[in-house]
C-alpha positions as CSV (number, residue, x, y, z in Angstrom):
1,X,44.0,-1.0,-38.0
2,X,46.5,-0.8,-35.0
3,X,44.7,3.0,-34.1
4,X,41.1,1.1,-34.6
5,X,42.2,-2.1,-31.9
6,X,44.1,0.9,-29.6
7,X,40.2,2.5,-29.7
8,X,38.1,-1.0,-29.0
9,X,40.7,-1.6,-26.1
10,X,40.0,1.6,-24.4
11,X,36.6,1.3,-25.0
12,X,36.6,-2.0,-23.6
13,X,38.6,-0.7,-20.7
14,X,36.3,2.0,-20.2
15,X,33.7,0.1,-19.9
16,X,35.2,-2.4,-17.4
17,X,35.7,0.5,-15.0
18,X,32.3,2.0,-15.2
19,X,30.4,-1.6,-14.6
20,X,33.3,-2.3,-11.7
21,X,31.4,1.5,-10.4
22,X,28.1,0.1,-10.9
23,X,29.0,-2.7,-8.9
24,X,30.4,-1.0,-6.1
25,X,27.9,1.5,-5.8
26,X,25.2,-2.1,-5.7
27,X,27.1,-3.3,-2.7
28,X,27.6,-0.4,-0.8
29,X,23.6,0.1,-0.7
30,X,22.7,-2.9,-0.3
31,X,25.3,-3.3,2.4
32,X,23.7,0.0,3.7
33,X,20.2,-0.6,3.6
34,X,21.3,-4.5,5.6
35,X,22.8,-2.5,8.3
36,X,19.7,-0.3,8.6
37,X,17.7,-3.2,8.6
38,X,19.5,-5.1,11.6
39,X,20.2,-2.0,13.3
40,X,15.9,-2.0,13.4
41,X,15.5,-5.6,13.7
42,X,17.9,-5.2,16.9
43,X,16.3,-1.7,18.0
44,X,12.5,-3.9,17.9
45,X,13.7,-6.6,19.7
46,X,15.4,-5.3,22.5
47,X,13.2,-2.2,22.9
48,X,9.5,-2.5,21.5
49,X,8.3,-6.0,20.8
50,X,8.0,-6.9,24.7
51,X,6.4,-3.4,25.7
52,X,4.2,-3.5,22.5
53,X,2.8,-7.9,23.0
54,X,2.6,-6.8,26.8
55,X,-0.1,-3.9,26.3
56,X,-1.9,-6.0,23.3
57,X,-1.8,-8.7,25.3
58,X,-3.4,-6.4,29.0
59,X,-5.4,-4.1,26.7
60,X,-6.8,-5.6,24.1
61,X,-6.5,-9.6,25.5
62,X,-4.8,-10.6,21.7
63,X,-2.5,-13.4,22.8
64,X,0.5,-15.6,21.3
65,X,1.8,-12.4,18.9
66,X,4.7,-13.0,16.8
67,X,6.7,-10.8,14.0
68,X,5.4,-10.6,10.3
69,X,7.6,-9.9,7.9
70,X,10.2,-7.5,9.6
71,X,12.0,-7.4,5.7
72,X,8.5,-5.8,4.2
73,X,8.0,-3.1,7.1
74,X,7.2,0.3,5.3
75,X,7.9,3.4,7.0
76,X,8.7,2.0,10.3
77,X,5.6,0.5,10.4
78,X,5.7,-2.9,12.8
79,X,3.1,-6.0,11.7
80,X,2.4,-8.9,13.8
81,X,0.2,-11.7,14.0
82,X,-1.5,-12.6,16.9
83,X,-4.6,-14.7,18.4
84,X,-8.1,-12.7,19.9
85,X,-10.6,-14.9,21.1
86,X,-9.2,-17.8,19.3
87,X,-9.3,-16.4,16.3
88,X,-6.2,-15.0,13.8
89,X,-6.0,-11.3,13.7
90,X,-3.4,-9.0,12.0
91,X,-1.7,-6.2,13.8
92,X,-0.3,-3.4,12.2
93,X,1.7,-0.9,14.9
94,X,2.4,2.6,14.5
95,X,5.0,4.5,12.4
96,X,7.3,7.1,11.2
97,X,3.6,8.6,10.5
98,X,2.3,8.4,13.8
99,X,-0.2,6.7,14.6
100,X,-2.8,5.2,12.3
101,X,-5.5,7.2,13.6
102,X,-6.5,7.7,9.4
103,X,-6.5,4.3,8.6
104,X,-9.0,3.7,11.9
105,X,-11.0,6.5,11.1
106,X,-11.7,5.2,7.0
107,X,-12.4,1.5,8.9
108,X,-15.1,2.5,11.1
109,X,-16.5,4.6,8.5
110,X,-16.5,1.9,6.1
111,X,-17.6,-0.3,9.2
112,X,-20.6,2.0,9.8
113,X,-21.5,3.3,6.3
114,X,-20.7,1.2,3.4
115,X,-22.9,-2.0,3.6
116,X,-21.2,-3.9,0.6
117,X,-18.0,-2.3,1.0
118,X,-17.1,-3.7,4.3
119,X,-17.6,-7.2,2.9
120,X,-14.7,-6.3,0.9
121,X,-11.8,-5.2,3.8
122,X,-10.6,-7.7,6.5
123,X,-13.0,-7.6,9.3
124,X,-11.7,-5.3,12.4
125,X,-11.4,-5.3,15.6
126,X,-11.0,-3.3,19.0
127,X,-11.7,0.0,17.2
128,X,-13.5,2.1,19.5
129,X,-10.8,2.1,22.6
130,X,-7.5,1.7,20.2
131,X,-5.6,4.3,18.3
132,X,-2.2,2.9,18.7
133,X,-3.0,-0.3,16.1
134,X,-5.2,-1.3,13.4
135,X,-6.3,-4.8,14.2
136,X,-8.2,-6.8,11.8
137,X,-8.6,-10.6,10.3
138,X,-5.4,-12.4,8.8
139,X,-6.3,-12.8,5.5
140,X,-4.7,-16.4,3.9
141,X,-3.6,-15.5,0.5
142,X,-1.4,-13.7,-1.9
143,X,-1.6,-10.3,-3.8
144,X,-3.2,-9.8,-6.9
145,X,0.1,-9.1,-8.6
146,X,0.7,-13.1,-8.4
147,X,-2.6,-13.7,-10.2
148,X,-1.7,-12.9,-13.4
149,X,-1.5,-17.0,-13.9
150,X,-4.8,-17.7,-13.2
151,X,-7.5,-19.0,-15.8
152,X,-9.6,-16.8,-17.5
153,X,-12.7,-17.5,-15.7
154,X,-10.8,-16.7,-12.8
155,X,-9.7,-13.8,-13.3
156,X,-13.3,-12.8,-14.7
157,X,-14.5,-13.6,-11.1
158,X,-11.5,-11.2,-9.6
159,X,-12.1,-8.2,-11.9
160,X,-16.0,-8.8,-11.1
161,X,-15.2,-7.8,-7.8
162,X,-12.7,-5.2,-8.1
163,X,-15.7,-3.3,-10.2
164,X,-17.5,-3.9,-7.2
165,X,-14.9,-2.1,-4.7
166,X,-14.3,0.1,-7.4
167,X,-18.1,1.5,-7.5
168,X,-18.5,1.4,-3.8
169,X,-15.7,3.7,-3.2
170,X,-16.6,5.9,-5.8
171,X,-20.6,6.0,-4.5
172,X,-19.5,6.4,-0.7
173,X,-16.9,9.3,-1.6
174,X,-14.0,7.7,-0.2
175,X,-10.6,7.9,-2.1
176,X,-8.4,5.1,-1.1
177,X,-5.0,7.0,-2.9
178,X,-2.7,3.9,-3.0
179,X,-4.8,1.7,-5.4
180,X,-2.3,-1.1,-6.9
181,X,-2.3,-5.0,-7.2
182,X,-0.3,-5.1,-3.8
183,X,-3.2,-3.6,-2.0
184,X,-5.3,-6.2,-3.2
185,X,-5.6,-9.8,-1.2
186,X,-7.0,-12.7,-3.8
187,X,-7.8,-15.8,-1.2
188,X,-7.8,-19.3,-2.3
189,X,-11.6,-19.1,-3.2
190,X,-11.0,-16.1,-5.3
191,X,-12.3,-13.2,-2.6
192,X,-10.7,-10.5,-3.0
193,X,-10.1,-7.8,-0.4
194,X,-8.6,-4.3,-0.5
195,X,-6.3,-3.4,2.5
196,X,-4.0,-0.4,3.2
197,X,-6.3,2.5,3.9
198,X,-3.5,4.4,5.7
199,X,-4.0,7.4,3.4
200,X,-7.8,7.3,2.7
201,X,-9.9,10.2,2.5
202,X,-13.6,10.0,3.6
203,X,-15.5,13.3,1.5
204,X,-13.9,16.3,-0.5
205,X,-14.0,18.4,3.1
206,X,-11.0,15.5,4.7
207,X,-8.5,17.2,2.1
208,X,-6.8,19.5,4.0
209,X,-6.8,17.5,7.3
210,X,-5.2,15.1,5.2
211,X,-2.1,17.3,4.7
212,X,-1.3,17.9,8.3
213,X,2.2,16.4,7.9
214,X,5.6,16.8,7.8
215,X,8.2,17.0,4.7
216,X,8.9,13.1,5.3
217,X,5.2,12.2,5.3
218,X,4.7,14.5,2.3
219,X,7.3,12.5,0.2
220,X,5.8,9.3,0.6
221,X,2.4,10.4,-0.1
222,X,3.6,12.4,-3.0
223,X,5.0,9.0,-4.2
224,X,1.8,6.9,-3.4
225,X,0.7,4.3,-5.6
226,X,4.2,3.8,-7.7
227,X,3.9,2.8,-11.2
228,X,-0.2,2.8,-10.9
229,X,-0.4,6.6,-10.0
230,X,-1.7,9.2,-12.6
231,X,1.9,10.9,-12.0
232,X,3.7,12.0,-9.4
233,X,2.1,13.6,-6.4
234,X,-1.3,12.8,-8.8
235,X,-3.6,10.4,-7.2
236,X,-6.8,9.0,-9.3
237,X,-8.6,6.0,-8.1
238,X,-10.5,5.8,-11.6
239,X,-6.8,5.8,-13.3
240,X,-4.8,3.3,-10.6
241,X,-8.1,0.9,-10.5
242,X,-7.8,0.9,-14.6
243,X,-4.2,0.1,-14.8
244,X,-4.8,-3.0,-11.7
245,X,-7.6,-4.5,-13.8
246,X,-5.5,-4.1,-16.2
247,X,-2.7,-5.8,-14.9
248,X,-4.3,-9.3,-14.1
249,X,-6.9,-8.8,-16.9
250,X,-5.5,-7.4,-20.4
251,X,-8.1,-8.2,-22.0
252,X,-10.1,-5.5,-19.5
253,X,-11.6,-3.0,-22.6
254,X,-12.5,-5.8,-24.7
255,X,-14.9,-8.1,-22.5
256,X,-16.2,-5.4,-20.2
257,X,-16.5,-2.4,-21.9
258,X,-19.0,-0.6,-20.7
259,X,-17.2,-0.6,-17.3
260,X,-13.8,0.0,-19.2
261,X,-15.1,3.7,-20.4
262,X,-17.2,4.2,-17.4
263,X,-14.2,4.0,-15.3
264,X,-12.1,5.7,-18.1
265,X,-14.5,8.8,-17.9
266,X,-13.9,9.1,-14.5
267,X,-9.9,9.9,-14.4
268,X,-9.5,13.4,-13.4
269,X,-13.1,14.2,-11.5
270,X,-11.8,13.1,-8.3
271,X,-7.6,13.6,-8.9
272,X,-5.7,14.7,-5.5
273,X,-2.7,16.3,-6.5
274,X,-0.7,16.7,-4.2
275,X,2.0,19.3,-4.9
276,X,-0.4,22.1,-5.1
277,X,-2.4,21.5,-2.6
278,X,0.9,20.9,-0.3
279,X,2.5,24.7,-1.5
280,X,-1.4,26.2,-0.4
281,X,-0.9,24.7,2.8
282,X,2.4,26.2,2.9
283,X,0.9,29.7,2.0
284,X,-1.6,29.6,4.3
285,X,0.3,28.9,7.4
């Protein structure tokens, strides 16, 4: 008895020890990753905000800009709204990446190319004369990962349109790569538009442009589209569109099944995978 209460006691102890670890190692992240944050909020304020509202401001005449978000900056990428021609746009800077020259390039092709498709991305703006920012319309509304609520009629209308983007993409031959409900805008009429095209690729021949980058950039792609990829460093649209539907609409295979297997039929035809193609571009250089 006495050797079976001497047991739970160390166990216990044990176990007091390794969740006081735990706990330490939460706070001394979290206290890291607050430092790294106000070291950038600090770094922005004193050194880019003014230079970058000054040339928006003389270049592209987009008045009254103020931070978005500084907390849900991604790879130092800046966001800011601002006011061109009296209208709301949304200004997304240059990062860690450089600048979004692929994200301008899938616009204007989608711009150009895809009449329905381009009724489903944020208008854009100032893209012949601009490679330093991606400037579109401020789209009012949340993501489609808080629509999950929503009524099932609803939700009908949302997946009815995210077939719609789906099939565009897929006739056009443009692979968006970072499919997921956080790409998705749902507005308060239930449009839905599909931002994000930072790591697009217009046509099978953009593949290896698309791998001019460094370790860091490879990382992040290689980790594109979290829990919606195929797996890691595996990018399917036809998979990460199935799982978003999915998502809002559980119910996806039994009301729309015909689109269910057509979309199911089409994971692995067009799957980037990136580790592969990453070590050729190794070998090759």
């Amino acid at each position: 008895m006495k050797e079976n209460i001497k047991l739970l006691l160390n166990f216990t102890l044990f176990k007091c020890i390794w969740n006081a670890i735990k706990l330490f190692a939460v706070v001394l992240r979290k206290g890291y990753t607050l430092t790294l944050a106000c070291v950038n909020f600090m770094y922005w304020c004193l050194f880019c905000k003014n230079k970058i509202t000054s040339e928006l401001k003389k270049c592209y005449s987009i008045r009254n800009t103020s931070t978005y978000k500084f907390y849900r900056w991604k790879h130092g990428v800046a966001y800011l709204i601002g006011k061109l021609n009296g209208r709301e746009v949304f200004i997304k800077t240059s990062g860690k990446l450089g600048k979004p020259i692929r994200e301008i390039y899938a616009l204007r092709y989608i711009r150009d190319n895809c009449m329905i498709l381009r009724n489903f991305i944020p208008r854009i703006h100032v893209m012949e004369c601009c490679e330093d920012y991606v400037v579109e319309d401020y789209i009012e509304g949340l993501s489609l990962s808080c629509c999950k609520k929503l009524d099932t009629d609803s939700k009908k209308k949302i997946v009815e349109q995210l077939l719609i983007i789906y099939t565009e993409l897929k006739r056009n031959n443009i692979l968006h790569l970072d499919i997921r409900p956080d790409n998705f805008i749902v507005t308060e009429k239930l449009d839905v538009y599909l931002i994000d095209f930072g790591y697009a690729l217009i046509n099978s021949t953009d593949v290896y442009s698309f791998l001019e980058m460094n370790n860091n950039t490879y990382n992040i792609i290689r980790n594109l589209g979290s829990n919606f990829a195929l797996g890691e460093g595996k990018l399917d649209d036809a998979y990460s569109m199935l799982l978003t539907i999915k998502s809002v609409y559980p119910d996806f295979m039994k009301d729309f099944k015909d689109k269910w297997y057509m979309i199911n039929c089409d994971i692995g035809k067009r799957t980037i995978d990136i580790v592969p193609l990453k070590t050729n571009e190794l070998i090759k250089n």
